[in-house]
C-alpha positions, 0 to 999 in steps of 0.5 A, a space after each residue: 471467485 475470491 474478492 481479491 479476484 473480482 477486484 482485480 477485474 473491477 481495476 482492469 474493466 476500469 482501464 480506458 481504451 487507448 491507455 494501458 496499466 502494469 501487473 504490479 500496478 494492478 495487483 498493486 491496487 487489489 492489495 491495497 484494496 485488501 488492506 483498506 478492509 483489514 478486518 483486524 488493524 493492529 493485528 495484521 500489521 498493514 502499516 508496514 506496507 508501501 509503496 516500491 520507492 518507499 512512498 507511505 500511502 496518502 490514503 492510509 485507511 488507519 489514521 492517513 500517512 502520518 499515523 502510519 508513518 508515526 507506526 513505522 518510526 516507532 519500529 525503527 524504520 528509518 525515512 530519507 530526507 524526502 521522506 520516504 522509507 528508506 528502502 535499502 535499510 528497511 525494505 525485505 
């Protein structure tokens, strides 16, 4: 069994009864668990990944938002005025 695997188990075990969770929320949590572990930040460029609105990740493992957002403008990316990444331009 692979980690990302045993996390996905770890986030559906960790649902209360009565209450539900979607896929992509669930996977969504693996992902973000993989990428808080990046065993080579810099290199794997995980700065670039958030959130399906555009919302920059508040516990961004390298540095918190700011720095991430600070990463991102540096490549161009360019942000709405509520600040999340504008989406539309910038998203693949």
């Amino acid at each position: 069994m692979t980690d990302f695997t045993r996390r996905i188990y770890e986030v559906v075990r960790a649902i209360p009864a009565g209450r539900v969770m979607s896929y992509g929320h669930v996977a969504a949590r693996g992902v973000g668990f993989a990428l808080h572990r990046n065993p080579e930040p810099g290199v794997i460029p995980c700065h670039r990944v958030v959130f399906r609105d555009g919302s920059i990740c508040s516990g961004y493992a390298f540095g918190g938002p700011e720095v991430q957002r600070r990463l991102l403008e540096a490549e161009g990316v360019s942000f709405l005025a509520d600040g999340r990444v504008d989406m539309e331009m910038c998203g693949i």
